[in-house]
Backbone as CSV, one residue per row, in Angstrom:
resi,resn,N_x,N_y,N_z,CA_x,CA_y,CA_z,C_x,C_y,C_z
1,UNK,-16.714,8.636,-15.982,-15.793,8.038,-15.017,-15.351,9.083,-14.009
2,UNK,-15.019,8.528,-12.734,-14.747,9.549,-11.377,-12.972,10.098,-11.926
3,UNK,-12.520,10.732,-11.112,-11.055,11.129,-11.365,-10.492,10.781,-9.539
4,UNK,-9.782,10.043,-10.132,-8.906,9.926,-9.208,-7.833,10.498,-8.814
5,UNK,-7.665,11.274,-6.846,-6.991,11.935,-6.894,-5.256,10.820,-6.075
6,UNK,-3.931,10.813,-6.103,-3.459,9.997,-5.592,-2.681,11.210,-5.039
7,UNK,-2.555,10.533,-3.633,-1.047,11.591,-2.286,-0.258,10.658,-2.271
8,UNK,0.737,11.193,-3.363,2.075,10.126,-3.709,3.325,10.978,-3.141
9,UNK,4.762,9.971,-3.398,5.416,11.046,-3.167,6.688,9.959,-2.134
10,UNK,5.090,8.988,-1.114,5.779,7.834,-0.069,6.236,7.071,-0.337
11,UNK,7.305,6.400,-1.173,8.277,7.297,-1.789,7.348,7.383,-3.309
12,UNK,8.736,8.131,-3.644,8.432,9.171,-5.572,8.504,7.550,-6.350
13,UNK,9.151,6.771,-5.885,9.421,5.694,-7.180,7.871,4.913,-7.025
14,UNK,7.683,4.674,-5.161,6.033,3.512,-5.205,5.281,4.876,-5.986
15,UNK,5.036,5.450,-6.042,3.776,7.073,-6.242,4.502,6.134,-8.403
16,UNK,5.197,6.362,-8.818,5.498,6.108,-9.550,4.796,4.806,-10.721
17,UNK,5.256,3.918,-9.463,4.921,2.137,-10.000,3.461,2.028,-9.824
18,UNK,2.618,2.729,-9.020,1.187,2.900,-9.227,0.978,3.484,-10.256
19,UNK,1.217,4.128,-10.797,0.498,4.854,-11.742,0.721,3.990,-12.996
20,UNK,2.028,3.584,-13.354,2.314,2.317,-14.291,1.361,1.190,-14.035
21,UNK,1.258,0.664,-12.700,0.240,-0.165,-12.617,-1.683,-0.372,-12.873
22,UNK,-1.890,1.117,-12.626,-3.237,1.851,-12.742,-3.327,1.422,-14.548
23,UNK,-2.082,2.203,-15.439,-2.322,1.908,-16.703,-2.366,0.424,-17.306
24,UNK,-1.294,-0.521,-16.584,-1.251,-1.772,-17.218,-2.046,-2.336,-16.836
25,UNK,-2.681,-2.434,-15.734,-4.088,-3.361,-15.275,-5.294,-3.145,-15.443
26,UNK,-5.051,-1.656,-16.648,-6.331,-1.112,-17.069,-6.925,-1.869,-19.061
27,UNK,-7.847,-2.309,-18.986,-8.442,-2.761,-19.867,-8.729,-2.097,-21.242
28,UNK,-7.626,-1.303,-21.979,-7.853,-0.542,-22.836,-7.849,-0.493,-24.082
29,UNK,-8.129,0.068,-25.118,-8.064,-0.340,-26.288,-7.734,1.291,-26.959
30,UNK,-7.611,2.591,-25.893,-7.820,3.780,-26.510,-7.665,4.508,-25.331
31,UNK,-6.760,5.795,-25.634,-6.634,6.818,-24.454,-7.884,6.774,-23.227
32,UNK,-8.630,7.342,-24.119,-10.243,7.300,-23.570,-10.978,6.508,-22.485
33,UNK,-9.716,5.530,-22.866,-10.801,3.816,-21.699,-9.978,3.895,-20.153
34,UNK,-8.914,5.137,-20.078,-8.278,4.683,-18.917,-8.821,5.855,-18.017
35,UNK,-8.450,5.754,-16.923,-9.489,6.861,-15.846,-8.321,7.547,-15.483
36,UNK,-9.470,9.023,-15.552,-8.642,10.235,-15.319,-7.485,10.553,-13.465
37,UNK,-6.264,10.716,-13.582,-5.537,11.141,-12.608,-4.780,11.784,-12.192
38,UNK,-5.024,12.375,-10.671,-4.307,13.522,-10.612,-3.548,13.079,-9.197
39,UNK,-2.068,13.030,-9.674,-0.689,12.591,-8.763,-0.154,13.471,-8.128
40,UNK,-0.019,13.761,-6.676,0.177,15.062,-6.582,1.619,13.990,-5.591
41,UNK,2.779,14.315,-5.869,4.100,13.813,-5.353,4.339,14.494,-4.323
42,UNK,3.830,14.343,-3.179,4.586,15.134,-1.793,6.116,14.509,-1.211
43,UNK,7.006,15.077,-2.005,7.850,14.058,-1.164,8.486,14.390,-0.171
44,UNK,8.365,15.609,0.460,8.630,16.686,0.988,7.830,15.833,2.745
45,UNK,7.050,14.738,2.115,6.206,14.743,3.815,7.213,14.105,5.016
46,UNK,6.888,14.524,6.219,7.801,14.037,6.911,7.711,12.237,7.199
47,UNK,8.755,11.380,7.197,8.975,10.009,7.510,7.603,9.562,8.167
48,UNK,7.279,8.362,7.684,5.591,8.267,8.560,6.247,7.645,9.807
49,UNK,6.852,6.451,9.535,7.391,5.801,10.739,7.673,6.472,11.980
50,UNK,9.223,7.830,11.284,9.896,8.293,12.431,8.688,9.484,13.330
51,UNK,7.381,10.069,12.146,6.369,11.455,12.831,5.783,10.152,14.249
52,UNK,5.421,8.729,13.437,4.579,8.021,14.807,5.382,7.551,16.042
53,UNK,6.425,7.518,15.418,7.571,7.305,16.951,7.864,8.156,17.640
54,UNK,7.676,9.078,17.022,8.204,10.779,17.490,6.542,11.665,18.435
55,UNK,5.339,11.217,17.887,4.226,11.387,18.489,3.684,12.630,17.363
56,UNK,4.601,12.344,16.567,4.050,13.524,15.521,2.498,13.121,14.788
57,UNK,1.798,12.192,15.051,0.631,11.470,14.486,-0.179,12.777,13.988
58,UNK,-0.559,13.300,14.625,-1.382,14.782,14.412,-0.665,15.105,13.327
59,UNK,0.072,15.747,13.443,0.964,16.798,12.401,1.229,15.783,10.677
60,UNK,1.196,14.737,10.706,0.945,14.037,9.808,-0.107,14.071,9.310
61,UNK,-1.193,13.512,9.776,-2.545,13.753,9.848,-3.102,14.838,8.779
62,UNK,-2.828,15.746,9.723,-2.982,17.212,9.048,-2.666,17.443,7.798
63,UNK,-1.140,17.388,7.680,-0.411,17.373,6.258,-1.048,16.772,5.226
64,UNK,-1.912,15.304,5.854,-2.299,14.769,4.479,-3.554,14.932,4.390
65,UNK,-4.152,15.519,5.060,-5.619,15.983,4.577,-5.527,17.463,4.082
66,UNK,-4.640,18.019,4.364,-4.870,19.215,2.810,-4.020,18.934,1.918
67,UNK,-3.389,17.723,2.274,-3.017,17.413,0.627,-4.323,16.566,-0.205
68,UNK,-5.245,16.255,0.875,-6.616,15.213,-0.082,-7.545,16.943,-0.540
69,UNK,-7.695,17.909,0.299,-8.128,19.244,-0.201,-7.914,19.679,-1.093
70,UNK,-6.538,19.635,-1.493,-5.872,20.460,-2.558,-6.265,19.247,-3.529
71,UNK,-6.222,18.103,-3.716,-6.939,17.534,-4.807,-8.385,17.295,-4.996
72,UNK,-8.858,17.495,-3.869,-10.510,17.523,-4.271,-10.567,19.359,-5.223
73,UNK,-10.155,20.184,-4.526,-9.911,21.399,-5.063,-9.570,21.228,-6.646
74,UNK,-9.013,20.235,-7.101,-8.400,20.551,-8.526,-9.285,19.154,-9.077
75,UNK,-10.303,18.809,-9.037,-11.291,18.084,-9.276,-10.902,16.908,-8.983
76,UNK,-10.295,15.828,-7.688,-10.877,14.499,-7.497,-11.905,14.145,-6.911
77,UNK,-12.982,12.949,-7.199,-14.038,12.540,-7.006,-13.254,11.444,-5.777
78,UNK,-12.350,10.687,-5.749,-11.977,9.622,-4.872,-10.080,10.194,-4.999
79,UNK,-9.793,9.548,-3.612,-8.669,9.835,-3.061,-8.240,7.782,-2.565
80,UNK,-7.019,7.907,-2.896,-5.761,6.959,-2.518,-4.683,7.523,-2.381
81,UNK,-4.090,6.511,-1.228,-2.671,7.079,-0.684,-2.086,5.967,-0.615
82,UNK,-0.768,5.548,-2.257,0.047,4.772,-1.796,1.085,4.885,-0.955
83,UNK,0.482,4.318,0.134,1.706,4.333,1.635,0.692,3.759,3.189
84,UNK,0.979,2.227,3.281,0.752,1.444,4.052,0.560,2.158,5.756
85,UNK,1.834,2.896,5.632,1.987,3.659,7.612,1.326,4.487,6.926
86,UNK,1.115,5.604,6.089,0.107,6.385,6.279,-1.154,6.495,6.883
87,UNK,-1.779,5.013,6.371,-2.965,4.876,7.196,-3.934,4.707,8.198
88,UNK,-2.686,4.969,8.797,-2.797,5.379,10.502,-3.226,5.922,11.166
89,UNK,-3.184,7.022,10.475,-4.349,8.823,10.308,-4.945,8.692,8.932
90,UNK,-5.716,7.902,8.457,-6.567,8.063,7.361,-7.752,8.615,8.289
91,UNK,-7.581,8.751,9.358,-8.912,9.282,9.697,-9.408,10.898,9.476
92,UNK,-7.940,11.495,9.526,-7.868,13.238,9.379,-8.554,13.134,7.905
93,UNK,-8.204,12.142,6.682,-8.521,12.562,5.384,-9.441,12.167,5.367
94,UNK,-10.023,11.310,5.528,-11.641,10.923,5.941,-12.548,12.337,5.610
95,UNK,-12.095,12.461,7.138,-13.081,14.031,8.030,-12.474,14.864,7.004
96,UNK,-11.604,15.293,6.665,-11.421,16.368,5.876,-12.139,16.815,4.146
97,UNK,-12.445,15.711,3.450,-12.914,15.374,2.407,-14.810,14.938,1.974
98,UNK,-15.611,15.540,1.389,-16.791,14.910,0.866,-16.223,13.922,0.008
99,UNK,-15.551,13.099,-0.310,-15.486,12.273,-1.623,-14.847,10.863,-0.685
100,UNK,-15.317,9.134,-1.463,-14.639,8.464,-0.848,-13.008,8.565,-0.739
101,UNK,-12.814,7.899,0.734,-11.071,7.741,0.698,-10.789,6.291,0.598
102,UNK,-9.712,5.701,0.203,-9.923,4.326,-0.570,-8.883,3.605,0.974
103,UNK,-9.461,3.252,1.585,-8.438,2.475,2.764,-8.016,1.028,1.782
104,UNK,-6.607,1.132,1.833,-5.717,0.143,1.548,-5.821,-1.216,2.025
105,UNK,-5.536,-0.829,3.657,-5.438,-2.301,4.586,-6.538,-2.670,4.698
106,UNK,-7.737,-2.140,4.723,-9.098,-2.912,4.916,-9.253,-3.311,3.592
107,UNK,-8.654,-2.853,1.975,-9.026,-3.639,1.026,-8.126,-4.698,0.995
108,UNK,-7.068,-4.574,1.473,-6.093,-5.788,1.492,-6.399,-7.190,2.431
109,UNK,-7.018,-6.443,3.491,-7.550,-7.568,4.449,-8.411,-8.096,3.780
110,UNK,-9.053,-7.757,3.203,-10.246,-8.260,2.846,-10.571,-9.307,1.672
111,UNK,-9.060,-8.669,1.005,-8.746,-9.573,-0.093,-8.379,-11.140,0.337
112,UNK,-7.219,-10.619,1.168,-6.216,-11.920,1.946,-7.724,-13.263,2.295
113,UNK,-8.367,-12.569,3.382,-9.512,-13.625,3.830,-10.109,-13.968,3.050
114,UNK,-10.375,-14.155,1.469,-11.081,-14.478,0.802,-10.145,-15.708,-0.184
115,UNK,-8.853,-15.234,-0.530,-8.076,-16.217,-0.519,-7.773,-17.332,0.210
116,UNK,-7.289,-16.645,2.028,-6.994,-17.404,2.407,-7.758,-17.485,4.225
117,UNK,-8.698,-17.983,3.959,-9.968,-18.023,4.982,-8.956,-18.794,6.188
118,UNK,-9.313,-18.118,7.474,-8.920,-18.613,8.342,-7.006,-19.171,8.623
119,UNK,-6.325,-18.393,7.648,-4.827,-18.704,7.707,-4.178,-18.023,8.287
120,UNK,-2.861,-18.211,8.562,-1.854,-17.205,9.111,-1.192,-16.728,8.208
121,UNK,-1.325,-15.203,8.208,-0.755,-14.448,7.245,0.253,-13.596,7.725
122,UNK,1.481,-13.670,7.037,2.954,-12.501,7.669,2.639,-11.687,7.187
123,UNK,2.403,-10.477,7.746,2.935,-8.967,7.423,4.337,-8.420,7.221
124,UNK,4.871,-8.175,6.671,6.238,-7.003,5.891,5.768,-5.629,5.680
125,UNK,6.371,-5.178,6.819,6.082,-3.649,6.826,6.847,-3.083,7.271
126,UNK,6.901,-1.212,7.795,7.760,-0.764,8.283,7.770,-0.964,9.942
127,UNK,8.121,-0.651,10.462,8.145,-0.354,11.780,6.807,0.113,12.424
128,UNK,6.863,1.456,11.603,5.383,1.837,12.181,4.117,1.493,11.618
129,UNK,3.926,0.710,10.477,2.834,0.347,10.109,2.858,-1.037,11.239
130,UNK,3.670,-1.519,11.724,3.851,-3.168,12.945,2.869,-2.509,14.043
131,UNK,4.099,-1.379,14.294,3.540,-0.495,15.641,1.969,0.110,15.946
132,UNK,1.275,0.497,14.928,-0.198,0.960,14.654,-0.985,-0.383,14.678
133,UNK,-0.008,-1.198,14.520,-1.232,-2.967,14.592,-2.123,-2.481,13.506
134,UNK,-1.696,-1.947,12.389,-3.050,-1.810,11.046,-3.224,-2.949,10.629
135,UNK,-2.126,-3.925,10.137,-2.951,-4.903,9.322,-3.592,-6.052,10.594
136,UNK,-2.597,-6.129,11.716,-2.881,-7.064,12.749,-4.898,-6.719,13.093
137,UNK,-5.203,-5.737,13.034,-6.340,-5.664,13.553,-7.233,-5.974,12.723
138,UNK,-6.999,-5.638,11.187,-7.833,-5.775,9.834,-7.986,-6.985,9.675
139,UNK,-6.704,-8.174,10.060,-6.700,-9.570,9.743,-7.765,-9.989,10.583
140,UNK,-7.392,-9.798,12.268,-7.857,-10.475,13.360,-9.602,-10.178,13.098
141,UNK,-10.270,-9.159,13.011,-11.725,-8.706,12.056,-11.917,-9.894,11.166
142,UNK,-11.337,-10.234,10.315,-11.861,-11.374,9.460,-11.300,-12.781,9.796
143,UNK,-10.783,-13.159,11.220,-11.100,-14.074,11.392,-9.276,-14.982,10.967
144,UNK,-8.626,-13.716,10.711,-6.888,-14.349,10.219,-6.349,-14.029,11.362
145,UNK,-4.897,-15.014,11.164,-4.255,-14.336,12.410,-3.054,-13.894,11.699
146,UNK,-2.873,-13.123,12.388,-1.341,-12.076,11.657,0.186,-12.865,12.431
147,UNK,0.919,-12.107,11.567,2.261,-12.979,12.011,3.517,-11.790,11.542
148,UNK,4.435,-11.871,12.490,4.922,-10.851,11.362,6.733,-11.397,12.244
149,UNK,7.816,-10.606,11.474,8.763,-11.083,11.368,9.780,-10.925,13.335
150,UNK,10.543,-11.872,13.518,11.191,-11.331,14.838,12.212,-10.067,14.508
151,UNK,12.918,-9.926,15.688,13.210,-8.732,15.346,14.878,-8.868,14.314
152,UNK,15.586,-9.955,14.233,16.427,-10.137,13.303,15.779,-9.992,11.847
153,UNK,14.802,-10.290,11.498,14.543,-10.369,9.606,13.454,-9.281,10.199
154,UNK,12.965,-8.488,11.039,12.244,-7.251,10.820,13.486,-6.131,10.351
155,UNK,14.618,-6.411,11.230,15.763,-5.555,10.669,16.129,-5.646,8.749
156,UNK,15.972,-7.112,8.625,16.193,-7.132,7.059,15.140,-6.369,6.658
157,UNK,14.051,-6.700,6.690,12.735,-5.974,6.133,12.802,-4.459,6.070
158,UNK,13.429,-3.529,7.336,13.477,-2.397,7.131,14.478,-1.766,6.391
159,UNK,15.859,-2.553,6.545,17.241,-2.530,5.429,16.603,-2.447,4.033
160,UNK,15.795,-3.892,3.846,15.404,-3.247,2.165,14.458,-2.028,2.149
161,UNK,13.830,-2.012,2.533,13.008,-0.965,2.447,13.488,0.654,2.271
162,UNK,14.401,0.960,3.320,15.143,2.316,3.875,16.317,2.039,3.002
163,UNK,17.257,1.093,3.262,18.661,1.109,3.094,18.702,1.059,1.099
164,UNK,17.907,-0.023,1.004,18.176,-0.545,-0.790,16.740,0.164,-1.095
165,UNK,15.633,-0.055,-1.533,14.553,0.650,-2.169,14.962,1.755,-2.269
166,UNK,14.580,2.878,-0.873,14.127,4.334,-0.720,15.233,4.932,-1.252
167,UNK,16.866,3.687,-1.244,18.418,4.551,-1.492,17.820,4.353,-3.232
168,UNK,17.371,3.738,-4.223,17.314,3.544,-5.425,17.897,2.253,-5.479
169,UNK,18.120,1.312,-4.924,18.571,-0.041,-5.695,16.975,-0.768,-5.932
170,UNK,17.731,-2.154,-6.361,16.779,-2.706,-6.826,16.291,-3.885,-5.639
171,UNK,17.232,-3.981,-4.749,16.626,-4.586,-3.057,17.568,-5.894,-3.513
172,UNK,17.867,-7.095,-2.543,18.670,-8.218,-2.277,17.660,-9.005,-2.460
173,UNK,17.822,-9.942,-3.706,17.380,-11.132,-3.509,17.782,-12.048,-2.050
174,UNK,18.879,-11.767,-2.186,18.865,-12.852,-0.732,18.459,-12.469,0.714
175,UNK,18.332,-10.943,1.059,18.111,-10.687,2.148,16.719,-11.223,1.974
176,UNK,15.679,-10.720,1.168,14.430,-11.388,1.136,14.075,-12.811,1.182
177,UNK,15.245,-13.264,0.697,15.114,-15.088,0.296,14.936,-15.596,2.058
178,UNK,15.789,-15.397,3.049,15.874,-14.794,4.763,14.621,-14.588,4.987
179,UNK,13.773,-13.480,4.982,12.679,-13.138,5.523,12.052,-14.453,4.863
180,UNK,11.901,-14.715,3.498,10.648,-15.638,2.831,10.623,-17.100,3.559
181,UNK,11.864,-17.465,3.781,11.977,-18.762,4.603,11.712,-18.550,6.147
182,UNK,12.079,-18.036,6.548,11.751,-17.559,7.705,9.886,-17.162,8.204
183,UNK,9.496,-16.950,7.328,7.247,-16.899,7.105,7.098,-18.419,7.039
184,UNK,7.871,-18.990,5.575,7.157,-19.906,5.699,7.563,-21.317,6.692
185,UNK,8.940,-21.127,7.075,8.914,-22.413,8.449,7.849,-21.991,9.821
186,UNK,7.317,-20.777,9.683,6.537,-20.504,10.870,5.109,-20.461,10.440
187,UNK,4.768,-21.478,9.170,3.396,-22.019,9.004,2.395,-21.038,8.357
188,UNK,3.014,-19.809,7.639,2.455,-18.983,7.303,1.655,-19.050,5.550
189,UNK,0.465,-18.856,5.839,-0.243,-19.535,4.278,0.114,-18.613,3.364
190,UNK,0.329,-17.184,3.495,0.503,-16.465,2.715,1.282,-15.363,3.458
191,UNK,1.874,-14.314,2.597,1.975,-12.784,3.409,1.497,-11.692,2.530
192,UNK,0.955,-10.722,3.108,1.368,-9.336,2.678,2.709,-8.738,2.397
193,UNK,3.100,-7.903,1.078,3.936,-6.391,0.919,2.682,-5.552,1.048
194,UNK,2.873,-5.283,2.621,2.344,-3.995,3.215,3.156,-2.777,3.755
195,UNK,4.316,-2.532,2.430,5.123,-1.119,2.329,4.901,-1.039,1.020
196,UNK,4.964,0.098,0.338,4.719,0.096,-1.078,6.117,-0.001,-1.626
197,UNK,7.098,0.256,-0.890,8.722,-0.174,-1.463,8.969,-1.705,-1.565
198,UNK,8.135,-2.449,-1.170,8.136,-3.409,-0.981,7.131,-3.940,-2.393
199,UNK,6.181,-2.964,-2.669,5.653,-3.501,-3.994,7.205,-3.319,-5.004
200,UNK,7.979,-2.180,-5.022,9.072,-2.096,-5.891,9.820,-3.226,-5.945
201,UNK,10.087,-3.379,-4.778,10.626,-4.618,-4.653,9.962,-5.906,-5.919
202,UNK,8.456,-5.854,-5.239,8.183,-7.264,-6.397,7.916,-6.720,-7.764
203,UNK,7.959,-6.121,-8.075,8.453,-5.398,-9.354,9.234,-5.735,-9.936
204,UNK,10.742,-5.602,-9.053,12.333,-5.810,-9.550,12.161,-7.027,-9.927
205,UNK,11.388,-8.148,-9.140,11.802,-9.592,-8.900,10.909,-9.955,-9.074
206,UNK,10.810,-10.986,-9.656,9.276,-11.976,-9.903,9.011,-12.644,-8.495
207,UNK,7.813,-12.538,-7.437,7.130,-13.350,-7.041,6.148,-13.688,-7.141
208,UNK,6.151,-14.923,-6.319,4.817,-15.867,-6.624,3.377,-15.549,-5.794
209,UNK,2.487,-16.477,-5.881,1.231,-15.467,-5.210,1.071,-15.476,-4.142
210,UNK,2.318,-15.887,-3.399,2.051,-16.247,-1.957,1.893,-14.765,-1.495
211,UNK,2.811,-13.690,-1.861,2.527,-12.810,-1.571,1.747,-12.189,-1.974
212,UNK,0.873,-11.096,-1.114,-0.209,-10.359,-1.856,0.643,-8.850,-2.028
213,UNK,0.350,-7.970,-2.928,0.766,-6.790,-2.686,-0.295,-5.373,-2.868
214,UNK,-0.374,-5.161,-1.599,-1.407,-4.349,-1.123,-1.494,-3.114,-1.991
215,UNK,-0.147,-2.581,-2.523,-0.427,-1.931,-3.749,-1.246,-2.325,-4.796
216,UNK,-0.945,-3.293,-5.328,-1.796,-3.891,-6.748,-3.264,-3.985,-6.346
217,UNK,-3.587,-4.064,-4.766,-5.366,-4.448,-4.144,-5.644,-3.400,-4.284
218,UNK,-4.984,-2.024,-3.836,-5.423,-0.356,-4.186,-5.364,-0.440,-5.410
219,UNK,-4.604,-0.740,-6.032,-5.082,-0.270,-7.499,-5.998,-0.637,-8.442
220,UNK,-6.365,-1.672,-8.146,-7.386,-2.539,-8.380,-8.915,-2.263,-8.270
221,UNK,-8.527,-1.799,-6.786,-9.664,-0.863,-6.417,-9.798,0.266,-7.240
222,UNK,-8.777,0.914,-7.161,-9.042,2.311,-8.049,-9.428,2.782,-9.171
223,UNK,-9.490,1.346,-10.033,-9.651,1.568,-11.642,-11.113,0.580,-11.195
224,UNK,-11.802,0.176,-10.864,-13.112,-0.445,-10.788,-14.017,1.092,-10.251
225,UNK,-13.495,1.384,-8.649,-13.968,2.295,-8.443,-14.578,3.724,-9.264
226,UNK,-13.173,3.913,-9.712,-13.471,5.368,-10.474,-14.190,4.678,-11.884
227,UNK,-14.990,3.786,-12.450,-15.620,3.173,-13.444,-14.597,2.859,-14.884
228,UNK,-12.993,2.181,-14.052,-12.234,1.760,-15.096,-12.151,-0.084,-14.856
229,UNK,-12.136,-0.590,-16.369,-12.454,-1.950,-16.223,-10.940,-2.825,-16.427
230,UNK,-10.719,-3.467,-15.153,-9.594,-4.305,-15.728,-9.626,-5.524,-16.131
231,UNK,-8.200,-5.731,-16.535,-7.958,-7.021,-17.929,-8.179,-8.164,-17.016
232,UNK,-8.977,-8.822,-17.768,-9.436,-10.563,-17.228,-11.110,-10.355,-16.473
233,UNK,-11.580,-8.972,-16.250,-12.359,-9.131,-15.622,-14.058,-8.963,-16.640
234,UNK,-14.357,-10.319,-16.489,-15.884,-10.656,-17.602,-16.996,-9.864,-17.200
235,UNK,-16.765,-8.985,-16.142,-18.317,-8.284,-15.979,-18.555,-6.952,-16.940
């Protein structure tokens, strides 16, 4: 099996709930059956949102491709980065690395259109993952159209995210209950959690499958990829 390297950290708790998730969605019966990983917690990186508003894109960039170095260096075969705006500059870790890099939003897109062929799908994200148009462009490629919140429940969206997640709560059922009604009176078949605080979020709280969470599609990926088999799957 490959070893997987992860640039966590965006925040320490999502870097966290992946790795819990990597183990529970892994098919095991014995230490042995789960695939090897190496978490390297940067939490130290600067805000993705505020470096792309700021024009810091480069200097981000950079940062996270010798953080994919320093884990190819300490033996990963494949690299993931839970953190949605990161992938903005997945191109620096790309170029920087011989080993695959696991793009998130193109596995998430890719997922969504197969579910939900030809629908309108809301995005929940930060600011700057809206601003980079990542998932808007990944959808519009397969044929979805993206949708994402006005700027009153984009404010809720970033409150949980910044204000309740990143502070340590466990996020407002009701501020979300706001955004969720608000997708679906505007005809939306499904949405993305395309922030990984936003996977915490569905963590805290049971939802249903309307949402996808682009975390659980990386991780998913990651334990097939690196030759780990998950639960329910007959091949």
């Amino acid at each position: 099996m490959l070893t997987l390297g992860i640039i966590g950290g965006m925040g320490p708790e999502a870097s966290q709930l992946m790795y819990r998730e990597i183990i529970s969605l892994t098919d095991a019966s014995r230490d042995q059956d789960h695939i090897d990983i190496i978490l390297y917690s940067h939490a130290s990186m600067p805000d993705r949102t505020a470096a792309l508003r700021e024009g810091r894109a480069a200097e981000l960039g950079r940062l996270l491709a010798d953080d994919a170095v320093k884990l190819r260096r300490f033996g990963a075969d494949v690299i993931a980065i839970p953190c949605n705006t990161s992938h903005s500059v997945i191109g620096y870790v790309e170029k920087s690395v011989d080993i695959p890099v696991i793009n998130m939003v193109e596995e998430t897109a890719g997922y969504v259109s197969r579910i939900h062929p030809g629908g309108r799908i809301g995005i929940l994200a930060t600011n700057g993952t809206l601003d980079a148009g990542l998932y808007h462009d990944a959808l519009r490629r397969r044929g979805l159209e993206p949708f994402v919140p006005d700027e009153r429940r984009q404010k809720i969206v970033m409150g949980l995210i910044y204000d309740q997640i990143k502070a340590g709560q466990k996020g407002s059922r009701e501020d979300f209950a706001a955004v969720d009604y608000y997708l679906k009176k505007n005809g939306c078949d499904g949405a993305i959690l395309a922030c990984t605080e936003l996977s915490v979020f569905r963590a805290n709280h049971e939802l249903d499958s309307y949402y996808v969470d682009a975390m659980k599609v990386l991780v998913e990926r990651c334990v097939t990829l690196c030759g780990g088999r998950l639960k329910g799957d007959s091949k």
